[in-house]
C-alpha positions in Angstrom: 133.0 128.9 26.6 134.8 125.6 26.8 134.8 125.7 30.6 130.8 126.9 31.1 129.8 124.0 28.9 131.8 121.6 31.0 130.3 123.1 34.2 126.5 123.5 32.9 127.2 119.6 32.0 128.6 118.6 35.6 125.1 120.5 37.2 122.8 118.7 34.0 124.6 114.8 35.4 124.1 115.4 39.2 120.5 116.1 38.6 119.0 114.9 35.7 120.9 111.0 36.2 118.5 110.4 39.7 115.3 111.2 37.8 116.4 109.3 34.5 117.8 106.2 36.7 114.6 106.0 38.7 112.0 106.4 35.2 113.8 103.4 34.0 114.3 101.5 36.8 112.2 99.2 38.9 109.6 97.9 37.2 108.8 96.6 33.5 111.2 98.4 31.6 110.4 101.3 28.9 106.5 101.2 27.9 105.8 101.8 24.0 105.3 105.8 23.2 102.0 107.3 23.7 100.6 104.3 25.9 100.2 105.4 29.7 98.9 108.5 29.9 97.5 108.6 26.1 94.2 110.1 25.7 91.6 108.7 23.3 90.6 111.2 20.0 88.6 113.9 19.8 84.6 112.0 20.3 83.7 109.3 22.3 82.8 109.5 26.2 86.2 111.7 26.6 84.8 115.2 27.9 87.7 116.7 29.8 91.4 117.5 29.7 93.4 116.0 32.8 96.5 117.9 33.6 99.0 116.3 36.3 101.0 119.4 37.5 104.1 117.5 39.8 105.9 119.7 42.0 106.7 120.4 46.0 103.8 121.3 47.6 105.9 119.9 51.0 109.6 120.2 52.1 112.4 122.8 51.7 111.1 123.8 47.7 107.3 123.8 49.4 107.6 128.0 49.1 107.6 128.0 45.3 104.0 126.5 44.9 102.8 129.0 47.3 100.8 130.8 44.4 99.9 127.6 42.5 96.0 127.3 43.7 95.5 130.9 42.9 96.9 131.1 40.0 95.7 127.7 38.4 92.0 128.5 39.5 92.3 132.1 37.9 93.5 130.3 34.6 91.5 127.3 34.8 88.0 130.2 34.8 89.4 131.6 31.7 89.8 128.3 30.0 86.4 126.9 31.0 84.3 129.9 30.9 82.7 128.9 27.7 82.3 125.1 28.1 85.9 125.0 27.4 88.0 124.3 24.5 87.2 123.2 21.0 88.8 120.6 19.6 87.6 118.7 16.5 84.0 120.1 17.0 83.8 119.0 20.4 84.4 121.0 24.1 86.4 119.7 26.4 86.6 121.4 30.0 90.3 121.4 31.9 91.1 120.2 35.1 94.5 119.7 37.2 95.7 117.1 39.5 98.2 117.6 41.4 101.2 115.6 42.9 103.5 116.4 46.2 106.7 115.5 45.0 108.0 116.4 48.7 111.1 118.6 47.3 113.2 115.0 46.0 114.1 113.9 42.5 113.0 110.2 43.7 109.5 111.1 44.7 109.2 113.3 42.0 109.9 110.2 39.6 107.0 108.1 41.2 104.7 110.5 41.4 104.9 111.7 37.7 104.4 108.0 36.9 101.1 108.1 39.0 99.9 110.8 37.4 100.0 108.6 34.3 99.2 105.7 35.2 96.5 105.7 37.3 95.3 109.3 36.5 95.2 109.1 33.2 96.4 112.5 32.4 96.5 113.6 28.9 99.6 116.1 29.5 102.2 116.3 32.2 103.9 119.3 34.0 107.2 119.6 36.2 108.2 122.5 38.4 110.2 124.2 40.1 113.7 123.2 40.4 116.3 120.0 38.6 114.7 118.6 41.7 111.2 118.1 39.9 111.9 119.1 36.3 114.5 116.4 36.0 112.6 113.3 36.7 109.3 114.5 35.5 110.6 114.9 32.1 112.4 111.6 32.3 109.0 109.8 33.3 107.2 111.6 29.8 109.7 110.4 27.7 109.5 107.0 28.8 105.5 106.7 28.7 105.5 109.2 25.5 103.4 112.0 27.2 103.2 115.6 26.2 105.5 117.6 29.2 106.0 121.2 29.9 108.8 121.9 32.7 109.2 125.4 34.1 111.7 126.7 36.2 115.1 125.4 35.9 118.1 126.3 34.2 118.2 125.2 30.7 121.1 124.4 30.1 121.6 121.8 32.5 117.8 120.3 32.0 119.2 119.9 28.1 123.2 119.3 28.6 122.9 115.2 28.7 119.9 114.5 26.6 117.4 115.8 23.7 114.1 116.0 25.1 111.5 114.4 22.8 107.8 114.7 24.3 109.1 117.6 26.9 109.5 121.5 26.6 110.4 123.4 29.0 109.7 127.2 30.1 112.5 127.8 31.5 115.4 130.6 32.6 119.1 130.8 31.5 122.1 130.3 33.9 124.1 132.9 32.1 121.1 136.1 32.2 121.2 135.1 36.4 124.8 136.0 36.3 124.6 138.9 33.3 122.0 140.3 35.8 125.0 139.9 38.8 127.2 141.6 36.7 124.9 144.6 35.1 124.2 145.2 38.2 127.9 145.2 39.6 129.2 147.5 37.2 127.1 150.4 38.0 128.4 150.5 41.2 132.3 149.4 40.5 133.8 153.1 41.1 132.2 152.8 44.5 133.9 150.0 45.7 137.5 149.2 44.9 136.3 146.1 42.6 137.7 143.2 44.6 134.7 140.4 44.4 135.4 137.5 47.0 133.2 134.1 46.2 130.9 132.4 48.9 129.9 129.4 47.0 129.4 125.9 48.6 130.2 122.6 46.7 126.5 121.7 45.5 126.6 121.7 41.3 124.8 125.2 41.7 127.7 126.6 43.4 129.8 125.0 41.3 128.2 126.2 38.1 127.9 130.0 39.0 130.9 130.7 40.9 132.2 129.3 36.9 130.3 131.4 35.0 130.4 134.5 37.2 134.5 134.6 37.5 135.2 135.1 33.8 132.7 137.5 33.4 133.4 139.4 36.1 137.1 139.7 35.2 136.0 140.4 31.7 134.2 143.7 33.2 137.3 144.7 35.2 136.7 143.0 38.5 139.8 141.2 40.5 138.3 137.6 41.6 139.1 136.4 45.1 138.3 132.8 45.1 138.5 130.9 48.5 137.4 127.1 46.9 134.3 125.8 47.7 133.0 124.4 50.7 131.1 121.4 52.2 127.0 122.1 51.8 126.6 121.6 55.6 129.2 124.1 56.8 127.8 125.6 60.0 131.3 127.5 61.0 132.2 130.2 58.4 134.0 132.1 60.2 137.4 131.7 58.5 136.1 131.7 55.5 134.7 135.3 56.5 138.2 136.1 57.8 139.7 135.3 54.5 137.5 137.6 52.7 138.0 140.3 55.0 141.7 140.3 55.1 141.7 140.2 50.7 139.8 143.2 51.1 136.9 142.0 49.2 134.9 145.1 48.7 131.9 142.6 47.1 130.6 139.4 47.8 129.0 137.1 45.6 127.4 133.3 46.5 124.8 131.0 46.2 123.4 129.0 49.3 120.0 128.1 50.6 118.4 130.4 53.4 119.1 128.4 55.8 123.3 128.4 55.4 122.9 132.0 54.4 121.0 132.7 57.5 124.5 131.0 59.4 126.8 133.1 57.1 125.1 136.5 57.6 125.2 136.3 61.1 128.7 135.3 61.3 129.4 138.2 58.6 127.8 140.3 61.0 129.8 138.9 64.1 133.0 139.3 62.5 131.7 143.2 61.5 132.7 142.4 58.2 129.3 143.6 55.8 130.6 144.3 52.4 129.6 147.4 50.8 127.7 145.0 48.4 126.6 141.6 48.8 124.7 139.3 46.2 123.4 135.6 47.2 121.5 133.6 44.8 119.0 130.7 45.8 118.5 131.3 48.9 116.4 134.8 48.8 113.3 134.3 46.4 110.9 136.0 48.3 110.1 139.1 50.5 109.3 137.6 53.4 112.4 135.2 53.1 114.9 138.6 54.2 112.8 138.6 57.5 114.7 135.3 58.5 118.3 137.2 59.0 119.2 138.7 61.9 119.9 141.5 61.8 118.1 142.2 59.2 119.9 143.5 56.1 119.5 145.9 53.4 120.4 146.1 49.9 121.3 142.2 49.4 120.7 141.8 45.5 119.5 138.2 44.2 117.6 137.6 40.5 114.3 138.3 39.9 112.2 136.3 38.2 108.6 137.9 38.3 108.2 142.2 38.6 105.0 144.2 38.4 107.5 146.3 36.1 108.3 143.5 33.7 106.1 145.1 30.3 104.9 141.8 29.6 100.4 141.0 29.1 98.6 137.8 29.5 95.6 137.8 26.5 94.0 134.7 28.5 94.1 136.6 31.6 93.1 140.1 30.1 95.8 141.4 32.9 99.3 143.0 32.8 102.2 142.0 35.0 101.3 145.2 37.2 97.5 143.8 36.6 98.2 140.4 38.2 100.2 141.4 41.2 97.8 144.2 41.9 94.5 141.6 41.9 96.8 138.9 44.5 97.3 142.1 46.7 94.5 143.3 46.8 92.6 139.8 47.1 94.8 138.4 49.5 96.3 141.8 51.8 99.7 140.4 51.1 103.0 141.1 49.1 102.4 138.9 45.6 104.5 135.8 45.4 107.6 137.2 43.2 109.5 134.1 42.8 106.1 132.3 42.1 103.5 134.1 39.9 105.0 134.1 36.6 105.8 130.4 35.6 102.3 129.3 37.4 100.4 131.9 34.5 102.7 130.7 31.5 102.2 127.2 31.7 98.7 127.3 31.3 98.9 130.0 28.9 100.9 127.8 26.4 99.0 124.3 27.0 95.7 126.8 26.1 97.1 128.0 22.9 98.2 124.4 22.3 95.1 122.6 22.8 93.1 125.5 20.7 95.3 124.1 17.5 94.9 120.4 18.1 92.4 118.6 15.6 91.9 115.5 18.4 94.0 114.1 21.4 96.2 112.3 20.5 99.3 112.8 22.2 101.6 113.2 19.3 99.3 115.8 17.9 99.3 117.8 21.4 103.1 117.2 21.6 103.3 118.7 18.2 101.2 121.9 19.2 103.4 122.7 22.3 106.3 122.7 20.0 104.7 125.2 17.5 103.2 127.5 20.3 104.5 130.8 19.2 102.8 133.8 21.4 102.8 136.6 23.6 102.6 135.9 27.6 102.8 137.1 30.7 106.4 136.1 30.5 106.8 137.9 26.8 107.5 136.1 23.4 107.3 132.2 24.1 108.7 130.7 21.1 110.7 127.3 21.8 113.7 127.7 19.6 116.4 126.7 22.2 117.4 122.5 22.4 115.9 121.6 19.0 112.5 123.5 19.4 112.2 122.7 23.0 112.7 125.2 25.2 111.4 128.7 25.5 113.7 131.1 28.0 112.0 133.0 30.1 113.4 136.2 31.4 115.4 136.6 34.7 117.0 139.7 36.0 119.1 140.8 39.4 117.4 143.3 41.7 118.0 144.9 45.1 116.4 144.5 48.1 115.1 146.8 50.9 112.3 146.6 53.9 109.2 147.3 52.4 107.1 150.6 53.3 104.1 149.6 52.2 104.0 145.8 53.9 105.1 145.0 57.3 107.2 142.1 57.5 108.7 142.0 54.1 111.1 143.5 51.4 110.8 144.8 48.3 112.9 145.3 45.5 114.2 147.4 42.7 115.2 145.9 39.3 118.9 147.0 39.1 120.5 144.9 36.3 118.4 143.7 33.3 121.5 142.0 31.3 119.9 141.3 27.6 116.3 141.9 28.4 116.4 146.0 27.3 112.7 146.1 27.2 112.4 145.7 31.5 112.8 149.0 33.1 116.1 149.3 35.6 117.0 151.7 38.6 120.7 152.4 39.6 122.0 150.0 43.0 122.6 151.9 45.7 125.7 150.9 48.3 125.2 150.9 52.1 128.2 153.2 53.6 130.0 150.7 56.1 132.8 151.8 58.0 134.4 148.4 58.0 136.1 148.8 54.6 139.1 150.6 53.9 
């Protein structure tokens, strides 16, 4: 326990310090809370809600707001259909504006405080990543404005500060690697347990290759642990060779696609495929397997969004199954996996929230966040983690195969569930590979 909490902290100080540096610096120092983005009360010549949703629509994280105009606009319908929402007698129609924050914690910073300061937005939202959440939730709590952040790993956005005016909707580090290890076990008597680590030097490699080696061993795995290595290795070839000749049945890392795109085609080169392979970060999406050559099978990564996931949305009137099916069938196209999930959720808690405001002021919407206690399309959100101010959404490991029903894309079973019982699982299957003795 001692050493995940000192790892979870490393990952929480290499992110969060760039976006809580840059909110403080440059410029005229801390501005009073609630001024900046405040909102006037309930009455006068208010007669909307302004949302500033900051996140990478450009750059390497562009993929995960793929989904985002969709999803808002199917939301938005559901909020407004009725002259909007009612708050202290009076309706107020929703709208979002959006900032690029180009996939960097520093953009991310200057953008949020645009969204405040000359947008005027009444409520603030960061996604998708440290690289977004991080500063985005530094720039509220400097210009005291209502925040939701979505998709990071909590325990780092919480491990060096209390959050104040930001929740977050957000997934745990340790149900990723629970999902690894579910997974892993059903399969241990087919391999001969040795687990080698692929896991660069970034915090994220750092943090997982840390939490997944005790647990592991804890399950009855033997841990072969090369070190890590420099983000922008190209050559892995001895790393590969090492692995091979500890007879590592199993790989696990965590890289972006385009290292892992290098690795798997040295893996394949050196005609060393493991009988089972799991690599986090860098897979997120069907179409993102296309990228390998050759292309593989069975490859297991977490899952953050499945048409099996039991889970309704009452704003939406849809199901998980519901809202994939209506993107596929609008669209023609595989539904977003990594995406559709924490795009719905957001807007289904700052709905609820806003219903049970009395004005707009911004303690009072802070306030309702907090107490937002409902069913969503992500299950229970009830923010009980880091003082009230986080909700953990669920995450889970699944396995991946070429699609049969879309060309050009994989899809995926859910194989290990970890803690979340209530999301149906399948058994992982191993590839037979003659390479292993």
């Amino acid at each position: 326990m001692k050493t995940m909490k000192k790892l979870i902290a490393l990952l929480a100080a290499c992110v969060l310090v760039i976006g809580s540096l840059a909110a403080c610096g440059g410029g005229g120092g801390t501005a009073p809370a609630g001024s900046g983005g405040a909102a006037p009360a309930a009455g006068g010549d208010k007669s909307e809600i302004v949302i500033g949703y900051a996140s990478s629509f450009t750059g390497p994280l562009g993929e995960f707001t793929q989904a985002f105009d969709w999803d808002s606009k199917l939301c938005l319908d559901a909020i407004n259909k009725d002259g909007g929402i009612d708050i202290g007698g009076k309706k107020y129609t929703v709208r979002v504006v959006t900032g690029d924050t180009e996939s960097t914690a520093a953009t991310a910073t200057e953008v949020a405080k645009k969204l405040i300061l000359e947008d005027k937005v009444d409520i603030l939202v960061g996604a998708w990543t440290p690289e977004n959440t991080a500063p985005v939730a530094a720039v509220a709590e400097q210009y005291g404005v209502p925040c939701i952040c979505s998709n990071s790993p909590w325990e780092s956005w919480t491990a060096t500060y209390d959050p104040e005016w930001a929740y977050g909707l957000m997934f745990s580090a340790n149900d990723i690697v629970n999902g690894y290890v579910t997974s892993l076990v059903k399969i241990k008597d087919q391999t001969n347990g040795k687990v080698g680590f692929l896991f660069d030097s970034d915090v994220d490699g750092v943090t997982f290759s840390g939490l997944l080696q005790p647990l592991l061993e804890e399950n009855g795995f033997t841990v072969y642990d090369p070190g890590r290595f420099s983000v922008d290795t190209t050559d892995f070839t001895s790393i590969i060779a090492d692995l091979q000749a500890n007879d590592c049945d199993i790989v696990c890392g965590n890289q972006i696609l385009p290292n892992f795109m290098t690795a798997w085609k040295q893996f394949n080169e050196k005609n060393y495929i493991p009988k089972a392979f799991v690599l986090g970060k860098g897979l997120c999406y069907g179409t993102d397997f296309m990228a390998l050559d050759p292309l593989p099978d069975g490859i297991m990564c977490e899952i953050e969004f499945s048409k099996d996931f039991p889970y309704y949305s009452e704003l939406l009137g849809l199901s998980c199954a519901d809202l994939a099916n209506k993107w596929e069938e609008e669209k023609g196209t595989q539904f977003p996996v990594c995406s559709f999930g924490y795009d719905i959720v957001f807007w289904e808690v700052l709905n609820e929230a806003l219903k049970n405001c009395a004005d707009l002021e911004p303690e009072t919407i802070k306030e309702a966040i907090g107490n937002v206690k409902m069913d969503t399309i992500y299950g229970p959100v009830d923010f009980t983690e880091a003082n009230g101010h986080v909700s953990v959404c669920p995450i889970v490991c699944g396995q991946w195969y070429p699609s049969e029903e879309w060309a050009d894309t994989y899809d995926f079973n859910i194989t290990g569930v970890g803690r979340y019982s209530d999301i149906p699982e399948e058994d992982p299957y191993i590839i037979p590979n003659t390479t292993q003795k």
